[in-house]
KEKE-3310 file (N, C-alpha, C; in steps of 0.2 Angstrom, whole numbers, plus 5000, padded with zeros to 4 digits):
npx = (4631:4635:4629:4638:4648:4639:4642:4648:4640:4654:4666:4679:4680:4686:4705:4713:4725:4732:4743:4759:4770:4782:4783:4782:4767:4765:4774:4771:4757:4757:4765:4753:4743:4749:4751:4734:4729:4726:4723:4730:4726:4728:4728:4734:4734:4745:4752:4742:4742:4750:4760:4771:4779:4793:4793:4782:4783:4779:4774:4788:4789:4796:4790:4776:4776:4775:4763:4744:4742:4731:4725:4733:4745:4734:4730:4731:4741:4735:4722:4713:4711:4700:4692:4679:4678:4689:4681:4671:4679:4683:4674:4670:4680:4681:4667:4673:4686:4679:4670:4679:4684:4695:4703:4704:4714:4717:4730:4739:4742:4731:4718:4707:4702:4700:4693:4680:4677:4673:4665:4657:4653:4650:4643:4649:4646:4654:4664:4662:4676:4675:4670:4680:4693:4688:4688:4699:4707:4702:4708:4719:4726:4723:4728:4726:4720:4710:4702:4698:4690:4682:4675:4666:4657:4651:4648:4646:4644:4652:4666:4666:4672:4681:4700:4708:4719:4720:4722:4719:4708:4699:4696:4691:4680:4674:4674:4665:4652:4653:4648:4636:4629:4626:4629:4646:4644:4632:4634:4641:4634:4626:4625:4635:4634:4648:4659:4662:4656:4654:4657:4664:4678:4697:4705:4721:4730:4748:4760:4775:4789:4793:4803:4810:4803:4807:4820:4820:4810:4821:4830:4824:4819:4831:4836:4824:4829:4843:4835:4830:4820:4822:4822:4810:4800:4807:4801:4786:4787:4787:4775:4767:4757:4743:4746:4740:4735:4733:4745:4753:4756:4763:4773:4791:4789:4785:4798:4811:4805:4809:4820:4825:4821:4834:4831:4835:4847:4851:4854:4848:4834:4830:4832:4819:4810:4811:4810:4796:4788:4792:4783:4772:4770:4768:4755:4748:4747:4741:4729:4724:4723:4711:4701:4701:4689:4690:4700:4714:4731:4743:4760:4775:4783:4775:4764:4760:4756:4746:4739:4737:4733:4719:4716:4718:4728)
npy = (5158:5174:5190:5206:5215:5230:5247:5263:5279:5284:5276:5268:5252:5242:5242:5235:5227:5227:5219:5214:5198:5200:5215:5223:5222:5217:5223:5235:5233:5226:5240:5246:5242:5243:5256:5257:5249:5237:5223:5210:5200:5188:5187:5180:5165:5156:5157:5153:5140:5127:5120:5129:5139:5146:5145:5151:5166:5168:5180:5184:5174:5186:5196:5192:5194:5208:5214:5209:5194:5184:5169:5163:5150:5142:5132:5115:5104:5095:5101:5106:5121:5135:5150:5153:5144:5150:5164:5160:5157:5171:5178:5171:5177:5191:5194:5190:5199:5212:5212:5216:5229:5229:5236:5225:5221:5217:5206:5205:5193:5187:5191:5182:5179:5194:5197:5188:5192:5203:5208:5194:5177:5163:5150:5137:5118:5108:5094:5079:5069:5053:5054:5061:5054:5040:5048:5054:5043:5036:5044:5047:5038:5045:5054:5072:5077:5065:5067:5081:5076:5069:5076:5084:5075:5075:5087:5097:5112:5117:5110:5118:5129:5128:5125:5114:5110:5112:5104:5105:5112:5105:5094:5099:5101:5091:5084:5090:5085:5075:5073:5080:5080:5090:5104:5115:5127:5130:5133:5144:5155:5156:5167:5170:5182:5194:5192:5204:5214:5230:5241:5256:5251:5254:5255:5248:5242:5239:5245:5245:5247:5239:5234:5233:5224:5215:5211:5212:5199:5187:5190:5187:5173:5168:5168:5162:5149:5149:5148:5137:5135:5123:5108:5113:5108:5098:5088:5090:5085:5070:5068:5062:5069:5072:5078:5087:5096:5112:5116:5108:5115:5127:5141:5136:5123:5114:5115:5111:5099:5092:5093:5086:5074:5071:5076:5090:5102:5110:5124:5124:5123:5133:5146:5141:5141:5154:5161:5158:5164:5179:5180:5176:5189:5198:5195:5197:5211:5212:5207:5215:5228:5223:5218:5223:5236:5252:5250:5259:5262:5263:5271:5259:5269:5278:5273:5271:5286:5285:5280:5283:5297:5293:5286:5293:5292)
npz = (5298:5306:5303:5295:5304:5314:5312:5318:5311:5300:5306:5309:5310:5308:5301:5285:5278:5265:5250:5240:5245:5254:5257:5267:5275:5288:5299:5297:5303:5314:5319:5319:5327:5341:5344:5343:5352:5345:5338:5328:5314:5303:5286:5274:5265:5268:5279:5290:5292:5303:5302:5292:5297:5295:5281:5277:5282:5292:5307:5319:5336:5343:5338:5339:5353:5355:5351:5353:5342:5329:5321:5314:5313:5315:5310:5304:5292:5284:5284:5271:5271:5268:5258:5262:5276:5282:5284:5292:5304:5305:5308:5322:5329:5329:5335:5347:5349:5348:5361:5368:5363:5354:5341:5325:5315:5300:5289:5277:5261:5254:5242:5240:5253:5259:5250:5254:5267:5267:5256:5257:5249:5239:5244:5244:5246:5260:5257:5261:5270:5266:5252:5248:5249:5241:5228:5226:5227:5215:5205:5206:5196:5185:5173:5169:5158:5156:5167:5166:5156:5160:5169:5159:5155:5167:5172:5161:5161:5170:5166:5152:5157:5164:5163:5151:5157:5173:5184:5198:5198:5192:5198:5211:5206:5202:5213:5222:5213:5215:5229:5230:5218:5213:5200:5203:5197:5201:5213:5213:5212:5224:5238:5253:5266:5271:5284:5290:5282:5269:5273:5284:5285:5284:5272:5264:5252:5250:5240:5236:5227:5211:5209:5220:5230:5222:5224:5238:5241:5239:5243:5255:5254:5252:5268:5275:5271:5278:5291:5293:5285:5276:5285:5289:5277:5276:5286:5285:5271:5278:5282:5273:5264:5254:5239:5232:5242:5250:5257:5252:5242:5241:5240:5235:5243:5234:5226:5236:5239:5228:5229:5242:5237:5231:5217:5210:5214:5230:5228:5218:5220:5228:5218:5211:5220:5224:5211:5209:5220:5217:5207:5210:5219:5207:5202:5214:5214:5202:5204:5214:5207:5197:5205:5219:5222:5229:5238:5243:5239:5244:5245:5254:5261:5265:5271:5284:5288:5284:5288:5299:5300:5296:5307:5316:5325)
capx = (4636:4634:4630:4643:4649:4639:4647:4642:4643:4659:4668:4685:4678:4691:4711:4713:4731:4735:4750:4762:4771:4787:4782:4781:4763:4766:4777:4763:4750:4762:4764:4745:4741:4753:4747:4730:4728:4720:4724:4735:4722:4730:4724:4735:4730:4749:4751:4737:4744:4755:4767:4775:4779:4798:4794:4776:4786:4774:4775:4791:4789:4797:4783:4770:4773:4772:4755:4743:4741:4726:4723:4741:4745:4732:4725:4735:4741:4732:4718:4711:4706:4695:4693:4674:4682:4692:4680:4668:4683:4684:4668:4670:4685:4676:4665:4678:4688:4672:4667:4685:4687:4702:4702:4704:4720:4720:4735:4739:4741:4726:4716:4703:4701:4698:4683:4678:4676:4671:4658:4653:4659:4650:4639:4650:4645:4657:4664:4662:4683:4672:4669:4688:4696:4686:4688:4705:4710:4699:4709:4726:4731:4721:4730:4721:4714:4706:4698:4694:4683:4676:4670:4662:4652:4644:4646:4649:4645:4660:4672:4669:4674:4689:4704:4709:4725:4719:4721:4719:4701:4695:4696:4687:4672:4669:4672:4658:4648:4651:4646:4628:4624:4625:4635:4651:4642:4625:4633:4642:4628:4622:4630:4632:4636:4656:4656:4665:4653:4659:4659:4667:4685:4702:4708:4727:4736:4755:4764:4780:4792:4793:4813:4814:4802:4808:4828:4817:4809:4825:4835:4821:4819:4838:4837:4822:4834:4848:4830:4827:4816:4822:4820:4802:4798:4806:4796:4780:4785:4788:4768:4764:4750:4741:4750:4733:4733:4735:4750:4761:4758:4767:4779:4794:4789:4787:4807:4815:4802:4811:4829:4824:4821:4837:4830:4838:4851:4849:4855:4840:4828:4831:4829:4812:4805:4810:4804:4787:4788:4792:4777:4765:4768:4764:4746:4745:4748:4736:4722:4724:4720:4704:4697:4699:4690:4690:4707:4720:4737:4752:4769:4778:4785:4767:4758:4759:4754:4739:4732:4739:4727:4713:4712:4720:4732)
capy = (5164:5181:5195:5210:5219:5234:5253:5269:5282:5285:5275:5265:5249:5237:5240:5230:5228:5220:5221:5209:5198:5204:5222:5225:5224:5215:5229:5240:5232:5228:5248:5252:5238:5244:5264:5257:5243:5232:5214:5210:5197:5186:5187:5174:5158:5149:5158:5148:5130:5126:5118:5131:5145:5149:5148:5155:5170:5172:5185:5179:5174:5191:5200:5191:5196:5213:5214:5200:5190:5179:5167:5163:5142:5139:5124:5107:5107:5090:5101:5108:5126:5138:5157:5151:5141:5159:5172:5159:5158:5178:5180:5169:5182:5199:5193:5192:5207:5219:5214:5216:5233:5230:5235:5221:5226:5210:5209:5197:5196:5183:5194:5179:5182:5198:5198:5186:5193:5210:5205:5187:5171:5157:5146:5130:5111:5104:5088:5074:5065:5048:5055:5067:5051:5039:5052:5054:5036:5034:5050:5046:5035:5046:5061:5078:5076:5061:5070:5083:5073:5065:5082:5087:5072:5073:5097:5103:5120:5118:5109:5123:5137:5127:5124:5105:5109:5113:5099:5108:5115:5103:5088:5103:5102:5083:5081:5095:5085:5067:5073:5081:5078:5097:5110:5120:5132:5131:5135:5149:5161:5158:5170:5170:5188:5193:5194:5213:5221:5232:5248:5253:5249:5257:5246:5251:5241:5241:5247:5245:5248:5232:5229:5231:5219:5207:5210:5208:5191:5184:5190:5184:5165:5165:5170:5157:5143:5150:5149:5130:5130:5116:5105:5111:5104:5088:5085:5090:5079:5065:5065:5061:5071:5073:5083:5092:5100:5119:5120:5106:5120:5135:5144:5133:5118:5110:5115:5110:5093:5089:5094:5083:5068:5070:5077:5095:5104:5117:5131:5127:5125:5142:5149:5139:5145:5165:5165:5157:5170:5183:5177:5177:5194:5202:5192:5201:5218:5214:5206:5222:5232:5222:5215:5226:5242:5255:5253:5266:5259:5270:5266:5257:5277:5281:5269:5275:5293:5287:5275:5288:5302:5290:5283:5301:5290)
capz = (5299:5307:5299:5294:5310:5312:5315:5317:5303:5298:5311:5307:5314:5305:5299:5282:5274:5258:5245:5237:5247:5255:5255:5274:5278:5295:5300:5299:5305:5322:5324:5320:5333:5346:5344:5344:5358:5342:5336:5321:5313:5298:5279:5271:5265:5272:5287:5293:5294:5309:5298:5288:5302:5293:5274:5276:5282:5298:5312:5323:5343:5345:5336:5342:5360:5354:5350:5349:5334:5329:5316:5315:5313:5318:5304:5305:5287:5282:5281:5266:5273:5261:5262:5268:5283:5288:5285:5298:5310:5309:5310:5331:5332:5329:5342:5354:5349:5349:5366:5371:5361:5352:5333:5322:5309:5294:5287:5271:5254:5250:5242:5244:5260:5260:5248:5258:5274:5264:5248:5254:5246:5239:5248:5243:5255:5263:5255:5267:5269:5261:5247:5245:5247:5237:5222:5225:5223:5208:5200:5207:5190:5177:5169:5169:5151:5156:5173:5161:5152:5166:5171:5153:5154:5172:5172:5156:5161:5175:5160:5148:5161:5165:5157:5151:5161:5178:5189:5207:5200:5189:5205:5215:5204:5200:5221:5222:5208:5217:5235:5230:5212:5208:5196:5206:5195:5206:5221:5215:5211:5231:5242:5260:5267:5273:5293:5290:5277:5265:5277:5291:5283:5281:5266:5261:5250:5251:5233:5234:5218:5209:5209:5228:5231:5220:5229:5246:5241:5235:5250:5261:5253:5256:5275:5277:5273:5282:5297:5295:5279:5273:5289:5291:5274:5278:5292:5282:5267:5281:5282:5265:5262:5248:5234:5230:5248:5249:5259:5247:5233:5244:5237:5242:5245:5228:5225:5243:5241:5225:5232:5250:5234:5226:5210:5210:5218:5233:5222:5211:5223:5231:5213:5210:5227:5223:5204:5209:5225:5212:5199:5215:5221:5201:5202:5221:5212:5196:5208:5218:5200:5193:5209:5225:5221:5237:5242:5242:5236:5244:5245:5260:5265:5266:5274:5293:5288:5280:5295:5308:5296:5294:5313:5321:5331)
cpx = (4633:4633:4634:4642:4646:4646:4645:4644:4650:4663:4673:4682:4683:4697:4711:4718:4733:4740:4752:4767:4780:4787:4781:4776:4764:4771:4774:4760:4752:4761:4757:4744:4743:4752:4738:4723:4724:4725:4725:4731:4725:4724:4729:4736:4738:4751:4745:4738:4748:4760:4772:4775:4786:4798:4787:4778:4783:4778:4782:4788:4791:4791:4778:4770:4772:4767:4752:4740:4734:4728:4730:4743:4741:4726:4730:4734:4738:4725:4716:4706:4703:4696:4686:4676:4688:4687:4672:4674:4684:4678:4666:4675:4681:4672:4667:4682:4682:4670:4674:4686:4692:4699:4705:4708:4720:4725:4735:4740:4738:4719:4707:4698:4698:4691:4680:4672:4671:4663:4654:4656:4653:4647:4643:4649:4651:4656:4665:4670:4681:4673:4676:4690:4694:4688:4694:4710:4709:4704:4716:4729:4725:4726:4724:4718:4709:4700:4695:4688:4676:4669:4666:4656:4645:4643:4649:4648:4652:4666:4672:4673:4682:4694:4707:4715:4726:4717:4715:4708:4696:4693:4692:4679:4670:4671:4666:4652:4646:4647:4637:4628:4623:4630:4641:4647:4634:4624:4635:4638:4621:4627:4628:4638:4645:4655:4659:4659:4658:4660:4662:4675:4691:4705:4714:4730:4744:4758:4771:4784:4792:4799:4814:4809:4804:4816:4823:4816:4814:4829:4831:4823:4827:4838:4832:4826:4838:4843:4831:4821:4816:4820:4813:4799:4800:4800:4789:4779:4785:4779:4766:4757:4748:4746:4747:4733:4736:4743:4756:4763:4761:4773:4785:4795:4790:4795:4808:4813:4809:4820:4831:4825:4826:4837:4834:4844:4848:4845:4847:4833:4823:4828:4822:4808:4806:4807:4798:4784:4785:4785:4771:4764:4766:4759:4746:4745:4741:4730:4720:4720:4713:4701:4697:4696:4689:4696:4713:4726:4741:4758:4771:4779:4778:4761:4756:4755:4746:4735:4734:4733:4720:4709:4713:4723:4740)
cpy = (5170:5185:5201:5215:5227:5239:5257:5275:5286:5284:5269:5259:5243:5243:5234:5231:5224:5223:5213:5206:5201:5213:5226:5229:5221:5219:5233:5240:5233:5236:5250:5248:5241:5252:5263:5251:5238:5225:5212:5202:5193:5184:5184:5166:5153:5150:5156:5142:5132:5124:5122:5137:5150:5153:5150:5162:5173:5177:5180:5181:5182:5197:5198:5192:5202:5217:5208:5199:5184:5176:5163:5155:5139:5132:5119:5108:5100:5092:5107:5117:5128:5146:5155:5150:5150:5164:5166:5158:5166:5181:5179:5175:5187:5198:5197:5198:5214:5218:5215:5224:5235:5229:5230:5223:5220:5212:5203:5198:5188:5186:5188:5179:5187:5199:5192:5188:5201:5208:5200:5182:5166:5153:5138:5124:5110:5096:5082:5070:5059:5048:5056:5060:5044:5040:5052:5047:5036:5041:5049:5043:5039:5051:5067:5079:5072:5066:5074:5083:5069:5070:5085:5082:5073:5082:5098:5109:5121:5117:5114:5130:5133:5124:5118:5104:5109:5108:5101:5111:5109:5096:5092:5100:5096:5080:5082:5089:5079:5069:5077:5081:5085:5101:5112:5126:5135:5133:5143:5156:5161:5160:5172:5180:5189:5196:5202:5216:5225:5238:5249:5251:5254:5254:5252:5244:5246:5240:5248:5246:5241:5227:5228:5226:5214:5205:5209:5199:5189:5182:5186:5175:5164:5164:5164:5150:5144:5147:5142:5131:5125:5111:5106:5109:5097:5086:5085:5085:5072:5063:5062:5062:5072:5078:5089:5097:5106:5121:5114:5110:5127:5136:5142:5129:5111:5107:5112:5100:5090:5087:5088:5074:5065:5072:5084:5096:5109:5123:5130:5127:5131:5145:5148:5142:5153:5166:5164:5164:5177:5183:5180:5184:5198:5198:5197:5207:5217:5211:5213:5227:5231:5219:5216:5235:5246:5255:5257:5262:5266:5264:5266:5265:5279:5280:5271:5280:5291:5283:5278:5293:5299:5288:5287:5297:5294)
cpz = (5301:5300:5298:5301:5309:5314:5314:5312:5303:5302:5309:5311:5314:5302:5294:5276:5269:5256:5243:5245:5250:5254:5263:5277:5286:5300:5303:5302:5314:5323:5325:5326:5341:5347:5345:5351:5354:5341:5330:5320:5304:5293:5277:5272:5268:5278:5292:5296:5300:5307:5296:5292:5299:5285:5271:5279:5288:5302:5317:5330:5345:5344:5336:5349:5356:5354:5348:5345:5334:5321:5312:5316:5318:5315:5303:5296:5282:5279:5275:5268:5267:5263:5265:5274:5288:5287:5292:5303:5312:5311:5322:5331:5333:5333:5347:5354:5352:5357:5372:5371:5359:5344:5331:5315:5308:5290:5282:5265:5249:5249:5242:5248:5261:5256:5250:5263:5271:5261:5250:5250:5245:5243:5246:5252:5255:5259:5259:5265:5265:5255:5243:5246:5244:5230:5221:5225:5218:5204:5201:5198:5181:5176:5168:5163:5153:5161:5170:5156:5154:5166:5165:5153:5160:5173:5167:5156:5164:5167:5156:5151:5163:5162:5157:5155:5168:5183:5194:5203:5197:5196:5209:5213:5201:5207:5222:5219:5214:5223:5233:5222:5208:5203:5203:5204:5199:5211:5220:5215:5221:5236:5250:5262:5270:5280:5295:5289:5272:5267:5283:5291:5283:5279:5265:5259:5248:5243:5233:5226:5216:5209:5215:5230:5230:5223:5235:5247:5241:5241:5257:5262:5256:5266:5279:5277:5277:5292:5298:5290:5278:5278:5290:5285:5272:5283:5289:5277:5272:5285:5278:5265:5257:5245:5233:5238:5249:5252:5257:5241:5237:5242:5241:5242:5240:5227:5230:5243:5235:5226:5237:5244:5230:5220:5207:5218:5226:5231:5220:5212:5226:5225:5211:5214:5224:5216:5205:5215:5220:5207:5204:5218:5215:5203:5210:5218:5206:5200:5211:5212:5200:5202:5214:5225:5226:5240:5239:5240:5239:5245:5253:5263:5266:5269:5279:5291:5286:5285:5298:5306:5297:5302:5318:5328:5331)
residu = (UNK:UNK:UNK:UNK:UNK:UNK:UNK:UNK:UNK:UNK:UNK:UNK:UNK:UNK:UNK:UNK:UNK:UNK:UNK:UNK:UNK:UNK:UNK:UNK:UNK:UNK:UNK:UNK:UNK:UNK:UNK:UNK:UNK:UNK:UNK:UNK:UNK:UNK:UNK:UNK:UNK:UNK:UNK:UNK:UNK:UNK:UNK:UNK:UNK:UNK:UNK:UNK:UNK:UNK:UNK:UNK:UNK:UNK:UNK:UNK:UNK:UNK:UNK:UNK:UNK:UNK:UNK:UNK:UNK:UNK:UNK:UNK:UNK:UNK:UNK:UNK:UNK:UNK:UNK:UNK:UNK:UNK:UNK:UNK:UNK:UNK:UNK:UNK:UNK:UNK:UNK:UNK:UNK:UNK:UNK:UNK:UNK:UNK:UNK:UNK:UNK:UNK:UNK:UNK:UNK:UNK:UNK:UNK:UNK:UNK:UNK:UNK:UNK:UNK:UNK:UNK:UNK:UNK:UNK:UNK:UNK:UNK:UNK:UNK:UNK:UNK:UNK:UNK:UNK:UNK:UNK:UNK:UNK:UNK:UNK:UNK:UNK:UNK:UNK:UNK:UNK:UNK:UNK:UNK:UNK:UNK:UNK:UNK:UNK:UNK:UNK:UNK:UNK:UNK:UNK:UNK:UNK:UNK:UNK:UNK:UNK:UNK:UNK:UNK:UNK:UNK:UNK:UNK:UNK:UNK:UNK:UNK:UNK:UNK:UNK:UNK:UNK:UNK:UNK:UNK:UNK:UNK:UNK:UNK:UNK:UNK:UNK:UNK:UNK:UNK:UNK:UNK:UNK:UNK:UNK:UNK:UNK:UNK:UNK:UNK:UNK:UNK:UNK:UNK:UNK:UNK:UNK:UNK:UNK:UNK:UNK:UNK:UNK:UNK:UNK:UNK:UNK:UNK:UNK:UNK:UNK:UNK:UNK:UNK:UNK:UNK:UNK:UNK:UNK:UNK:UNK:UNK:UNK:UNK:UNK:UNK:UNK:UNK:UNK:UNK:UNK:UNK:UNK:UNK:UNK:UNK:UNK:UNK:UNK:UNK:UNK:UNK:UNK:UNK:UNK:UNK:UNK:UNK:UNK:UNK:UNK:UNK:UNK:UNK:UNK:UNK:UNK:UNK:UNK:UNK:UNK:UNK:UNK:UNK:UNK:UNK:UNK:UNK:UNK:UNK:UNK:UNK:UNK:UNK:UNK:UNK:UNK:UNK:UNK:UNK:UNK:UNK:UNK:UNK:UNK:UNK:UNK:UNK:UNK:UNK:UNK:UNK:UNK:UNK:UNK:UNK:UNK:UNK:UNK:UNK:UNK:UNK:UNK)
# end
């Protein structure tokens, strides 16, 4: 992977927007693009797949001509992306932006991603499909205690760091273990650089009040169905993909899947989808707190002023 795009001293080189979901970063990022002649660059981990275009809440076809968009459904949802796998696909972007001269405005709220592309990330291997499905036959009929203990016997440093109830990480780190023979924890102490850097940025998270976002989510999940949500996660469960796979855990999809199988109503699908919506934008608001330091936090009325100050557009 490249190394962190230089820039000359004190020179806006990147746009980099975060917040909680439903708080009207892509709004933003659109105007600063379209005053800037740059490129609205996606930082969340569902707006990625191609699958999930209506209840990943992407940019629509009308706002993407607008300005243009990268990064945007462009992983078939079978695969298992990473923030590794996007901060080297942004890394081939920013290439091609720079030699284009269009600013690069990331917009998202996987904050992931962004210390990713910022800080560096973990040198974890790639696990050969052999192996992922192998492991996940033999794991399919145990229960997560048992896996748990799987994991104690072959990484007890990994099992005492994770908790005996943690599926989704604990199958991470006895895939890791089977495919080289090493700890999770051996890799995580080797870091490969973030293709931004950590300068060079206009970081702004988006702080809205915490009642109007949670009336936005609620009104949105609604609006998404009235769009064709539920029909795009029929056609998705009509793959049978893994369960384990990043984008059958999106917000949404669980409920609708159990709706699509009979086990619940609508109605209470709806409601599962916006309380977990709801749950995931508090964790975007307290990650923001302990784990992004350097960024400004202002409120939706304030955002423009502060990249219009900052980029003197």
């Amino acid at each position: 992977m490249r190394g962190p795009v230089g820039q000359a001293e004190g020179q806006v080189r990147a746009v980099l927007i975060a917040g909680p979901t439903a708080s009207g970063k892509s709004a933003l990022a659109i105007e600063i693009a379209r005053r800037t002649g740059g490129t609205v660059v996606n930082a969340d981990s569902m707006q990625v797949y191609a699958d999930l275009r209506v209840l990943s809440a992407r940019p629509s076809e009308a706002e993407e001509a607008m300005v243009p968009h990268r990064l945007y459904g462009h992983v078939d949802g079978a695969v298992n992306y990473s923030a590794m796998r996007y901060a080297g696909d942004l890394a081939d972007l920013l290439d091609e932006l720079r030699a284009k001269g269009s600013l690069p405005i990331l917009v998202g709220g996987t904050g992931l991603y962004f210390k990713a592309v910022t800080e560096g990330f973990s040198a974890m291997p790639a696990v050969p499909e052999s192996v992922r499905a192998e492991f996940r036959a033999h794991a399919e009929g145990l229960d997560t205690g048992a896996l748990h203990a799987e994991l104690a016997a072959c990484d007890p440093q990994m099992a005492e760091r994770l908790k005996p109830s943690d599926r989704m990480r604990i199958m991470r780190a006895l895939e890791i273990f089977r495919a080289t023979g090493r700890s999770l924890a051996s890799f995580q102490g080797e870091r490969e650089p973030g293709p931004l850097g950590e300068n060079g940025q206009l970081r702004l998270f988006i702080h809205p009040e915490r009642e109007a976002v949670r009336r936005q989510i609620d009104q949105r999940f609604e609006a998404m169905i009235a769009a064709g949500a539920l029909d795009e996660v029929a056609r998705l469960k009509a793959r049978g993909l893994d369960p384990l796979l990043p984008i059958m855990r999106a917000h949404g999809v669980p409920g609708l899947i159990a709706h699509l199988d009979g086990e619940i109503s609508l109605a209470e699908a709806i409601r599962r989808g916006q309380a977990d919506t709801r749950a995931y934008a508090k964790r975007q608001v307290t990650w923001f707190r302990h784990q992004m330091a350097g960024w400004r936090a202002v409120a939706p009325t304030e955002a423009l002023d502060a990249a219009r100050a900052a980029l003197a557009i």
